[in-house]
KELO-677440 format. One record per residue (C-alpha): residue number from 1; x, y, z. Coordinates in steps of 0.001 Angstrom, whole numbers. Example, Ala and Ser with C-alpha at 12.3 -4.5 7.8 and 13.67 -1.06 7.14 Angstrom:
<nodes>
[1; [12300; -4500; 7800]];
[2; [13670; -1060; 7140]];
</nodes>
This chain:
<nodes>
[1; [-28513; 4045; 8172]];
[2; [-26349; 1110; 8551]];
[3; [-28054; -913; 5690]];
[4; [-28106; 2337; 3024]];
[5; [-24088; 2495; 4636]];
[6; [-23638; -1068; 3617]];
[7; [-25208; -1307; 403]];
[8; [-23079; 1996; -921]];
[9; [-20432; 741; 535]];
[10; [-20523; -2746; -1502]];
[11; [-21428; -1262; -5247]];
[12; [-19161; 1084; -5195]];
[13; [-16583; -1198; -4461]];
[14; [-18074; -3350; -7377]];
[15; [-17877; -972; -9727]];
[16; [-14120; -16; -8744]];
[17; [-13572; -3496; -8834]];
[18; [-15032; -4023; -12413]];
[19; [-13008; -1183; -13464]];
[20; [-9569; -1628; -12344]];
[21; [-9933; -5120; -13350]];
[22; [-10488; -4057; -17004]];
[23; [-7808; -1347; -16740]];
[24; [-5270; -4309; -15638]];
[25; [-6105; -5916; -18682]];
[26; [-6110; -3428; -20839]];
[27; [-2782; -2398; -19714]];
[28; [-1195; -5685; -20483]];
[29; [-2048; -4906; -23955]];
[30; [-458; -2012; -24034]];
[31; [997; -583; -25915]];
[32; [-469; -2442; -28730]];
[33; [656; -4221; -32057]];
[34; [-917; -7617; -33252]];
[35; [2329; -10553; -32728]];
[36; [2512; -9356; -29080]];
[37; [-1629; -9436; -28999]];
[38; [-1532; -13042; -30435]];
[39; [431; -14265; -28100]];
[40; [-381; -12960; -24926]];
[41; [-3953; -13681; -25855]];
[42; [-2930; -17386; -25890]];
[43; [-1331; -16887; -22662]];
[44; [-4291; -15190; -20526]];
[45; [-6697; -17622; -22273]];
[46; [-4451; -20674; -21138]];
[47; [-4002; -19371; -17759]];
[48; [-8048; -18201; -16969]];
[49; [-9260; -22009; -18355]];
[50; [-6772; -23573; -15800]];
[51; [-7843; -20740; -13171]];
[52; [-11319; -21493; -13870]];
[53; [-10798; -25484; -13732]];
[54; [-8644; -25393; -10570]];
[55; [-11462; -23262; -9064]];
[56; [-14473; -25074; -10107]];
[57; [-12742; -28355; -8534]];
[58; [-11569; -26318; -5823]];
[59; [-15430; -25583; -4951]];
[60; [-16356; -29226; -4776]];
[61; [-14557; -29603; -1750]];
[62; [-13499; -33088; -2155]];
[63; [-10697; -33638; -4218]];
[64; [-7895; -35286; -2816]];
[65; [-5360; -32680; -4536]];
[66; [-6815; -29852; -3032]];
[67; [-7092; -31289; 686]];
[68; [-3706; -32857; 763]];
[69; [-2521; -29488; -441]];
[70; [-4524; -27273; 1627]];
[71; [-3922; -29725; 5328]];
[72; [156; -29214; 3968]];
[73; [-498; -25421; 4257]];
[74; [554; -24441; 7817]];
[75; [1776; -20981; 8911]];
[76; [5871; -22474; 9729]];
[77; [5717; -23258; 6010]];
[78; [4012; -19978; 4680]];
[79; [6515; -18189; 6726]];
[80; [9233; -20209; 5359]];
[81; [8061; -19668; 1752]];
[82; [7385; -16160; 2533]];
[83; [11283; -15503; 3943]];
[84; [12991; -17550; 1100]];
[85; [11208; -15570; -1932]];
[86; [12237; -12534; -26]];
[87; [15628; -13470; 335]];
[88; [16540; -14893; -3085]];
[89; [14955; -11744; -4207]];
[90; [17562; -9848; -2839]];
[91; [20253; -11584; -3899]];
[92; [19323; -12243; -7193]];
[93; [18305; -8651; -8139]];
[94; [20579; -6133; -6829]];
[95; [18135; -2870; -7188]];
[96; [20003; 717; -6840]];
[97; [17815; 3048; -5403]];
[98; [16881; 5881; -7642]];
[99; [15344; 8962; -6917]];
[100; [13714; 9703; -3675]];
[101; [14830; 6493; -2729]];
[102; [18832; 7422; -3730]];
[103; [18640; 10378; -1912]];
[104; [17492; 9205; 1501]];
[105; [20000; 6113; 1038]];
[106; [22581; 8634; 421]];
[107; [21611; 11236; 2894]];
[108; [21836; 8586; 5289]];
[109; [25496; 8593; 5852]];
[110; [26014; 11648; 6000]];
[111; [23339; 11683; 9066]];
[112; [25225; 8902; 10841]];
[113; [27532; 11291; 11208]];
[114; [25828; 13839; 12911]];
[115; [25285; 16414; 10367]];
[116; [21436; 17491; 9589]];
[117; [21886; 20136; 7347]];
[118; [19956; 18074; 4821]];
[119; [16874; 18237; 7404]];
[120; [16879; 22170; 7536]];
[121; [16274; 25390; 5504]];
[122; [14837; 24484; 2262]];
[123; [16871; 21275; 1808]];
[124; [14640; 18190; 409]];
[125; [14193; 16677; 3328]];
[126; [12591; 19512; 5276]];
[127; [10612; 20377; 2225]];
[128; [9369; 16642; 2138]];
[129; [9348; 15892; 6237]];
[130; [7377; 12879; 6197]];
[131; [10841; 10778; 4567]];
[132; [13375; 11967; 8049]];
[133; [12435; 8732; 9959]];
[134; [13358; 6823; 7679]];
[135; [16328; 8356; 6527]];
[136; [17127; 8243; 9933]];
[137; [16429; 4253; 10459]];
[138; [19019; 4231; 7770]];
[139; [21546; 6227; 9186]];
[140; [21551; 3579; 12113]];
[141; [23201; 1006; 9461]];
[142; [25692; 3012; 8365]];
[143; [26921; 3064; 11881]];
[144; [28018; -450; 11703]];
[145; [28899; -791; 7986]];
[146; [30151; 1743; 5727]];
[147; [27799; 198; 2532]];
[148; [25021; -1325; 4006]];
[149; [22260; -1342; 1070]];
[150; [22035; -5409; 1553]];
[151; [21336; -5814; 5473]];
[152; [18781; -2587; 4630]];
[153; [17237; -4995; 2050]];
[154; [17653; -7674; 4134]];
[155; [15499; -5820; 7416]];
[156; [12960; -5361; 4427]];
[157; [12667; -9320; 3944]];
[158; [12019; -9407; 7859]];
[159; [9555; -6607; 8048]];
[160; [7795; -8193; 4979]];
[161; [7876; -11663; 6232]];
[162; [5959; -10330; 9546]];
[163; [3821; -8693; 7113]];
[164; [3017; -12157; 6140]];
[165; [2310; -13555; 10046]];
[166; [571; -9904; 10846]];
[167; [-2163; -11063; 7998]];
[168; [-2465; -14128; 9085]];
[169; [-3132; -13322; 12979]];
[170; [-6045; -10533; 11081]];
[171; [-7646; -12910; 8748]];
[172; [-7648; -15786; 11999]];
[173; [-9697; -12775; 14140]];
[174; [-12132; -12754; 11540]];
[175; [-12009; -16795; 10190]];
[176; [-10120; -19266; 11374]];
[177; [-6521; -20701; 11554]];
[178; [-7107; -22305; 8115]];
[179; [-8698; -19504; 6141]];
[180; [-5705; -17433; 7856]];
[181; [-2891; -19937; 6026]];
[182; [-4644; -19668; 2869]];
[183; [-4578; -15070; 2955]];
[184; [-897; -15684; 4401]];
[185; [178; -17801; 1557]];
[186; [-1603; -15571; -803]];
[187; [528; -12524; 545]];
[188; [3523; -14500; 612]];
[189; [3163; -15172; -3002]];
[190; [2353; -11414; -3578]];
[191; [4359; -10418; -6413]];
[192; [5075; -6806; -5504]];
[193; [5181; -7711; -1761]];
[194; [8387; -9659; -2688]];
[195; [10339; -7236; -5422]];
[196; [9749; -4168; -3252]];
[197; [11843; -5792; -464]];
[198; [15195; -4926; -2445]];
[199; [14006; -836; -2818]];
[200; [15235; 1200; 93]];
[201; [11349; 2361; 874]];
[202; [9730; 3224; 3980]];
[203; [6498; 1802; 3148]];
[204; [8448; -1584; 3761]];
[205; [8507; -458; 7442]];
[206; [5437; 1143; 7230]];
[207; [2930; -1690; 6088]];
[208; [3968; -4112; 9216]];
[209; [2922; -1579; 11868]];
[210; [-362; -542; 10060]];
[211; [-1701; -3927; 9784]];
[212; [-819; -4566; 13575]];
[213; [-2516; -1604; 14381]];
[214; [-5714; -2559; 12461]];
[215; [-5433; -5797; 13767]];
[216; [-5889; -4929; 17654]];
[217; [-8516; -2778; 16361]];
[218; [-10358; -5121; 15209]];
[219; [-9270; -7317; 17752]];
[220; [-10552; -4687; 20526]];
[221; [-14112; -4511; 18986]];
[222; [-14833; -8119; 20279]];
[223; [-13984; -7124; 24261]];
[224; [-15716; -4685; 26010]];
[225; [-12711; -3667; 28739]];
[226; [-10862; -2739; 25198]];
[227; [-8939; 766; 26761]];
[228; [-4866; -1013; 26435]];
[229; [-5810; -2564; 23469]];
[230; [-6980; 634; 21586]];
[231; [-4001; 3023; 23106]];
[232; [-1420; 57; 21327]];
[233; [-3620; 320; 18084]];
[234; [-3001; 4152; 18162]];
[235; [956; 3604; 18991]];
[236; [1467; 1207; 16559]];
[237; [-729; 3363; 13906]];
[238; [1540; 6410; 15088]];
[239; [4577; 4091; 14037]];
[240; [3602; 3285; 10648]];
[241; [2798; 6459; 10253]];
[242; [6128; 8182; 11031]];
[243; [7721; 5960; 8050]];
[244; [4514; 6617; 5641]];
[245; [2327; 9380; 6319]];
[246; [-1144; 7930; 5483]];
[247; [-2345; 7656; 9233]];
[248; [-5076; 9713; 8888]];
[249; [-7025; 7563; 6384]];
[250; [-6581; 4785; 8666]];
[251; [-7699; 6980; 11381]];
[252; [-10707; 8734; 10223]];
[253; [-11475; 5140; 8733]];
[254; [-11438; 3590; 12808]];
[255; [-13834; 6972; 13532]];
[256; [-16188; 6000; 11100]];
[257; [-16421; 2439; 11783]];
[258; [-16858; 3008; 15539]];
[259; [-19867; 5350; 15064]];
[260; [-21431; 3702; 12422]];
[261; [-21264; 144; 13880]];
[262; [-20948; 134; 17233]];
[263; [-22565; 3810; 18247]];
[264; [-21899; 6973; 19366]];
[265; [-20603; 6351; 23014]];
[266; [-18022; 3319; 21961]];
[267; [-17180; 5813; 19018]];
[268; [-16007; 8592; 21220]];
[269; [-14342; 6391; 23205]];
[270; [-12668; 4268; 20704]];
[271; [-11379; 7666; 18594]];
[272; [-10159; 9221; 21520]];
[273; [-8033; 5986; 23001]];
[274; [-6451; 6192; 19662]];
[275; [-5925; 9555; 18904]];
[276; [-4118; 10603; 22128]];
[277; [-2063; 7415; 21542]];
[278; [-1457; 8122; 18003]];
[279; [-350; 11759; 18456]];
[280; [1656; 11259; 21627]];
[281; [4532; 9140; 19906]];
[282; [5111; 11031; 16712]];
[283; [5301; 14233; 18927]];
[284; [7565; 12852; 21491]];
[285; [9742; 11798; 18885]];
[286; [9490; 14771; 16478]];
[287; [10225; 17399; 19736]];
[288; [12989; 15242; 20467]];
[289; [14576; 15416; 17346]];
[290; [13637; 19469; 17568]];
[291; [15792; 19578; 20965]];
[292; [18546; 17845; 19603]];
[293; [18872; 20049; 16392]];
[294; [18167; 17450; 14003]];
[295; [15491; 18818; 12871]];
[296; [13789; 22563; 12823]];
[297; [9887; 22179; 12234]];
[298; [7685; 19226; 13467]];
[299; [7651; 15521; 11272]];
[300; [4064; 16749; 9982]];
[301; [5146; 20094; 9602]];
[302; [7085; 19809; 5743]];
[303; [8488; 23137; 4684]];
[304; [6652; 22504; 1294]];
[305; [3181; 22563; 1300]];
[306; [840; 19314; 809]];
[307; [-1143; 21744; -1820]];
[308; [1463; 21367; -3513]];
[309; [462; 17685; -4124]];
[310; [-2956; 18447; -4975]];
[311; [-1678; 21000; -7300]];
[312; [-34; 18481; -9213]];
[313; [-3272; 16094; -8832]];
[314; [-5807; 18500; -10622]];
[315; [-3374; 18994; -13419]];
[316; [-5765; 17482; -16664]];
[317; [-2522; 17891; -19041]];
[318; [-337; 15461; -17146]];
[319; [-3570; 12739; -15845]];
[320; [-2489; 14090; -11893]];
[321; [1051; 13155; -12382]];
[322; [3842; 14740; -11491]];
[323; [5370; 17088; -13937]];
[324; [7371; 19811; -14007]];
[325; [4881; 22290; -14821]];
[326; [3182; 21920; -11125]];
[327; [7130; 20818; -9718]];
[328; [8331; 24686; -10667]];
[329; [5901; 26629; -8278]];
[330; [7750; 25981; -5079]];
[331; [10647; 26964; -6717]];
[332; [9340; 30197; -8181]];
[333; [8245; 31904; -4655]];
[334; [11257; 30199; -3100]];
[335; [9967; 27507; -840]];
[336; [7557; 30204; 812]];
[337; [5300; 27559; 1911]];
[338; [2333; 30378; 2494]];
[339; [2498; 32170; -642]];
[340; [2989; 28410; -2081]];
[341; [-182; 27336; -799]];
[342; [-1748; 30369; -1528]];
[343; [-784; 30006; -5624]];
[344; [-1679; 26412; -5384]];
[345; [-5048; 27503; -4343]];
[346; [-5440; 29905; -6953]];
[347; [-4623; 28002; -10012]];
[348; [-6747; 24579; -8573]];
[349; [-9472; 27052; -8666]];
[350; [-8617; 28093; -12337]];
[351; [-8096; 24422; -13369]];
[352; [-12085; 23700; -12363]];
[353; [-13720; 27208; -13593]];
[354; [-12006; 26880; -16908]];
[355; [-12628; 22590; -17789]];
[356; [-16091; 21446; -18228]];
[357; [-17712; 19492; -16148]];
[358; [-17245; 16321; -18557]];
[359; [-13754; 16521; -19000]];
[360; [-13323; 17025; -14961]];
[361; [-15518; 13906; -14653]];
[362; [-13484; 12080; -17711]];
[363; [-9853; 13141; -15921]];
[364; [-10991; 11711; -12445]];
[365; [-11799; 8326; -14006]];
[366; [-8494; 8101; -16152]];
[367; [-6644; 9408; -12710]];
[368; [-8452; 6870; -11115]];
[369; [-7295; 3648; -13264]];
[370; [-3574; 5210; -14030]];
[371; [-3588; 4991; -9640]];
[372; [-4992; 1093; -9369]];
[373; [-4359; -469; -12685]];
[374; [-847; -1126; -12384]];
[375; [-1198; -5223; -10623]];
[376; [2796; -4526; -9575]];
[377; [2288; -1348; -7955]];
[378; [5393; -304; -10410]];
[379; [7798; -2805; -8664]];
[380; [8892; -4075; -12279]];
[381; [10279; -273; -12721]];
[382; [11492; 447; -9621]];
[383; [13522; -3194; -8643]];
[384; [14319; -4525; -11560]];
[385; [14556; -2053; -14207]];
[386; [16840; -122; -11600]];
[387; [19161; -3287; -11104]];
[388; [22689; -3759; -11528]];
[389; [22746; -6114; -14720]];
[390; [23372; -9866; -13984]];
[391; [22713; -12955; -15728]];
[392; [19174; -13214; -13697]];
[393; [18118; -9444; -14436]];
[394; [19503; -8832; -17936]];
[395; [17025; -12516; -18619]];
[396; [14041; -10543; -16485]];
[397; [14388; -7084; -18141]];
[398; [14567; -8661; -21869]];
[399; [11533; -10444; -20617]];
[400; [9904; -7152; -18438]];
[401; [6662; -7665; -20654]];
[402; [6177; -11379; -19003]];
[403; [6911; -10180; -16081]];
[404; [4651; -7439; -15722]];
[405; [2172; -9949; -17296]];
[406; [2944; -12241; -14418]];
[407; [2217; -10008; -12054]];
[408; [-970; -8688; -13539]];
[409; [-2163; -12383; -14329]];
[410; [-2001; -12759; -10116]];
[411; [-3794; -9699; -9100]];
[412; [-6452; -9552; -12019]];
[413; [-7544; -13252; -9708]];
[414; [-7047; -11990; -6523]];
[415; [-9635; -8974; -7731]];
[416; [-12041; -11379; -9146]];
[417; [-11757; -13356; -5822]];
[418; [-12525; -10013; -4226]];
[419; [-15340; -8965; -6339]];
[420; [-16686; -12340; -5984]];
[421; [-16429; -11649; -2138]];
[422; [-17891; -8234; -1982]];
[423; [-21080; -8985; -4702]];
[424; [-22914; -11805; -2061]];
[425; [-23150; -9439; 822]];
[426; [-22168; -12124; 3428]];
[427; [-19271; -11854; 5339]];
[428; [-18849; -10401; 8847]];
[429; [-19157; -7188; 10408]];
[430; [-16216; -6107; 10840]];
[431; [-15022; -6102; 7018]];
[432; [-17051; -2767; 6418]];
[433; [-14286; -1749; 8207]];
[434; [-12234; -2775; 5434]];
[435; [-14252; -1169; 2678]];
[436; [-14299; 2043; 4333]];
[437; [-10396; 1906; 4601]];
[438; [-10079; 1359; 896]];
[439; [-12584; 4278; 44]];
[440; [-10372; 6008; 2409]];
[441; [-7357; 5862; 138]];
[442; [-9317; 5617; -3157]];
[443; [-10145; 9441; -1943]];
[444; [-7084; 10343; -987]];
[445; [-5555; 9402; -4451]];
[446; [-8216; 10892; -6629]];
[447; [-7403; 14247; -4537]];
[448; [-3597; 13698; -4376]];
[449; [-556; 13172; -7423]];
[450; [-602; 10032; -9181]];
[451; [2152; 7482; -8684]];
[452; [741; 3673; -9141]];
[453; [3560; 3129; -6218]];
[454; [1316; 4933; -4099]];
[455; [-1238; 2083; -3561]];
[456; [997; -543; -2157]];
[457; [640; 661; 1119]];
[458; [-2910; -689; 959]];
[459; [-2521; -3409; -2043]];
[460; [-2734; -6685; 708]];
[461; [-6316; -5584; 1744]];
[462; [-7636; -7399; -1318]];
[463; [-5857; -10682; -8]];
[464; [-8850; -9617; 2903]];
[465; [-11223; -9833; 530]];
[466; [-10367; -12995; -2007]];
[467; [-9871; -15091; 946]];
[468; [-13873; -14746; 2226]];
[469; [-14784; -15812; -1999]];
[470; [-12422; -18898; -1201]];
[471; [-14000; -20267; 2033]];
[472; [-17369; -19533; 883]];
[473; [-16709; -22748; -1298]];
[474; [-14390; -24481; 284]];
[475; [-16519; -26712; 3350]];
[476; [-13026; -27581; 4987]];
[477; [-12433; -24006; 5408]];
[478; [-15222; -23517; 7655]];
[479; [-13798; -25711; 10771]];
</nodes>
């Protein structure tokens, strides 16, 4: 069972792999017209033969270049490098927070000062639950400042930069200290890791406290009296969760692990640890906020329903956007969430009697690439094109093309690193772990709308995965 598991496991992870990495370069060709296919032709070319040159000297282990740079890589410095690009990030490129991200800026203040309206009725906030915490961590600046968009942007450099030291403490429980530097430096050097620090998201809060949890999870597998460390993976998990609400792929992904790897009887036990310590925080802190009138239903309890998500994620006209088509519904049987759900049902139902099987199988494939072909996770659009104009952005948004090439460019190696990784079947145990997390959300996207901003949450579990392809050939990563 745990072979067949394995071996499923690892193809279709290379062919997601194969795929995305085609869709990232076919969108940097897009849209299309010969002058700008000459040229950035010439510039992939240039940069794969000095990719593949650097590599191929990188695998021989024993030039002086690579060893004097790789003994100068220690974490003080990643975390240095990591905290500067973060910083001038946010000073360079003032961002203003559009959308979503305006209104829970903006609802902020008016929180601070003790007035939840905006968390009640059929206000956006209790139709959309899962963004209150956060709304409510910002509230807390506006306390002490009356504009505080730069110290939020500057929490989101610190909360990254852990990011940074939380993936190198995961990648040193299953390497080493060196192999660790290299997937911290890669992170730090993360393109989308470092432009979504000046957006007023919560999966900035979010990604620190899931990686901690998964951390003493995988931590706790290696210690049999494992009971505190499994309640604090569940806490932590119950954290994250309360800024992004993704928990339960990261949850049912621990369940899964546990019985497949480790058997039933440490399954049970490991689930259940986590699970009461996952659900006790979020519910302690969602009846408190009941009690004090902040709020009227529970976090997980949004007044809209989540079918209205996968409403919008069948929908073969808009590719499992949103659109305004699927965006009317809760409108027309005024925010009834039953009667919501119960139309949702109804016309997901239509969608799949009335569309061939082909074209269902054709719009899950183009849903699937729109979701994970995007090697920015949309940062370009959401930092820079929504930036006040300066000398620095007016030069990056005349030059958005290069920029989004940039970015590509870095993941497209990072996913050949990965692929690389995942094709030799020899790493250890515990990153099945990892591959079941990433089918986790693969599934949860190809049910769910379509926004390529979705998948940042989980973009820095490929750095997991390049960093085995690198010490593979690199001896002096081994000790």
């Amino acid at each position: 069972m745990k072979k067949f598991f394995n071996n499923f496991l690892r193809h279709a992870l290379i062919i997601f792999l194969i795929m995305i990495i085609v869709g990232n370069i076919g969108r940097i060709y897009y849209p299309f017209n010969f002058a700008k296919f000459k040229y950035l032709t010439f510039v992939v070319i240039l940069l794969l033969i000095l990719f593949i040159y650097l590599y191929k000297r990188y695998k021989k282990g024993n030039l002086i270049f690579w060893r004097k740079l790789l003994e100068g890589i220690n974490l003080p410095r990643v975390i240095i490098i990591a905290f500067i690009l973060r910083i001038l990030w946010i000073i360079l490129i003032p961002t203003i927070p559009q959308s979503d991200f305006a209104l829970m800026y903006e609802y902020a203040e008016i929180a601070s000062q003790g007035i939840y309206h905006g968390f009640k009725g059929t206000s956006y906030f209790a139709r959309f639950a899962h963004d209150i915490i956060t709304v409510l961590y910002f509230s807390l600046f506006y306390r002490f400042t009356s504009n505080p968009l730069w110290w939020i942007k500057f929490f989101n450099v610190i909360f990254s930069t852990v990011s940074v030291y939380l993936i190198y403490l995961l990648i040193k429980e299953l390497y080493n200290e060196k192999t660790a530097c290299i997937g911290a430096l890669l992170l730090a050097l993360y393109p989308p890791y470092i432009m979504y620090t000046s957006e007023t998201m919560s999966e900035n809060m979010a990604i620190p406290f899931y990686i901690l949890s998964i951390y003493i999870f995988i931590k706790s597998l290696k210690l049999e009296k494992n009971h505190w460390l499994l309640l604090l993976c569940g806490a932590c998990l119950s954290i994250g969760n309360m800024f992004r609400m993704v928990g339960i792929v990261v949850l049912v992904a621990y369940g899964m692990y546990s019985f497949i790897y480790k058997g039933f009887i440490k399954g049970i036990k490991n689930i259940s640890l986590i699970l009461i310590a996952f659900i006790i925080p979020i519910y302690v802190a969602s009846s408190w906020l009941m009690q004090g009138d902040v709020i009227e239903n529970h976090l997980w309890q949004s007044k809209e329903s989540y079918m209205t998500s996968i409403l919008k994620g069948t929908n073969i006209k808009y590719y499992g956007m949103w659109n305004p088509e699927d965006a009317q519904l809760p409108i027309d049987y005024n925010y009834d969430s039953e009667k919501i759900e119960a139309a949702s049902k109804a016309i997901i139902k239509e969608r799949f009697k009335n569309t061939p099987p082909l074209e269902i199988g054709k719009f899950y494939i183009t849903k699937l690439m729109l979701q994970w072909i995007t090697g920015d996770f949309f940062s370009v659009l959401w930092t820079v094109e929504n930036a006040s104009p300066t000398v620095i952005t007016n030069f990056l948004t005349a030059n958005i093309s290069l920029l989004q090439l940039a970015c590509s460019i870095y993941f497209i190696m990072v996913l050949i690193l990965s692929l690389k990784e995942i094709r030799l079947n020899d790493f250890p145990e515990e990153i099945n772990f990892f591959y079941i997390l990433l089918g986790g959300f693969i599934i949860l996207y190809l049910i769910t709308e379509v926004q390529g901003r979705y998948s940042f949450i989980i973009g820095w579990i490929f750095i997991i995965f390049a960093v085995q392809a690198l010490r593979r050939n690199s001896p002096w990563l081994h000790s």
